[in-house]
N, C-alpha and C positions, 0 to 999 in steps of 0.2 A: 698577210692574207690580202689577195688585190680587194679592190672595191666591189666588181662585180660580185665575186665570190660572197665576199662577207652581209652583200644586200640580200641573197638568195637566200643564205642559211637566217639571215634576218626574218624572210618571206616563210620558210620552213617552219621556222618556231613558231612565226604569229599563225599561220595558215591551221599548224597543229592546235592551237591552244583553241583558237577558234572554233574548230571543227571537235574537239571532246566539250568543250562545254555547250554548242549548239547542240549535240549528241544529247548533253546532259538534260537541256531545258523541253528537247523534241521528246525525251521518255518522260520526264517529270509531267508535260503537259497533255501525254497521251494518256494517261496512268491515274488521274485525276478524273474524280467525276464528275460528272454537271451537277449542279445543284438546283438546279432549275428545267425550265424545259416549256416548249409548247407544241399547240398542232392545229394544222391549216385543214382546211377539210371543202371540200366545194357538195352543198349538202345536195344536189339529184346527181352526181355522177357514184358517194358512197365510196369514195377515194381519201385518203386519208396522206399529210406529206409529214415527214420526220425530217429536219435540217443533218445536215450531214453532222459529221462524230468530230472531224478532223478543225478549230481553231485556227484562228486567223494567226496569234501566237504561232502554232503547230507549223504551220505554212511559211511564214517568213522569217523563222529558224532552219526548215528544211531547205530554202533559199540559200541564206548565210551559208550551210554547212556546205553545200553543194559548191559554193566558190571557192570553201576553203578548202575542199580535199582537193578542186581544181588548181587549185595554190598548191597545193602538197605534189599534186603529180607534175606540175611544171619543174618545181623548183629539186626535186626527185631528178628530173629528167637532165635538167642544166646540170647538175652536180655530176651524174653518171654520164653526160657528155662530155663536159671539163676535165673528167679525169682521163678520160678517153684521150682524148688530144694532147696530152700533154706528156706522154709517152716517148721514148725517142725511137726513133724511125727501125724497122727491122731492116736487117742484113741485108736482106733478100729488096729490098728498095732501096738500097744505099747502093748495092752493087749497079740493078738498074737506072740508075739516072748517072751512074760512071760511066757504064757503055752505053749510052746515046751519044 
């Protein structure tokens, strides 16, 4: 197996494992409830604020994941390219570059 090839399917696997357990930690930590909680309030407007739902955790796993399924669709694309090329030439090309 050349080098490039074997770094890609290298990228393939990390990229996957990456991306199911980042899957894993972004449900585990949306799933989860707060145990706590507060609230801001500005007392003549009668406005009340709630900090958002979504963890900073939450956020820089959906990061992570986000590289790794971009990982996965690269190295997806190299592998279904590579195989492409490496085909040997059709008939119908072989004849044409005789009669030039």
């Amino acid at each position: 197996m050349p080098l490039a090839r074997r770094l890609v399917v290298i990228l393939l696997m990390a990229s996957s494992l990456v991306a199911v357990v980042g899957l894993g930690v972004i449900a585990v930590d949306l799933t989860t409830p707060a145990t706590f909680g507060w609230f801001a309030y500005q007392p003549l407007a009668h406005a009340s604020f709630v900090p958002g739902a979504v963890s900073t955790t939450a956020l820089v796993w959906s990061l992570v994941t986000g590289a790794a399924l971009l990982g996965i669709g690269f190295a997806i694309g190299w592998l279904v390219g590579a195989r492409g090329s490496s085909r040997p030439a059709s008939r119908t090309s072989e004849r044409a570059r005789r009669d030039r």
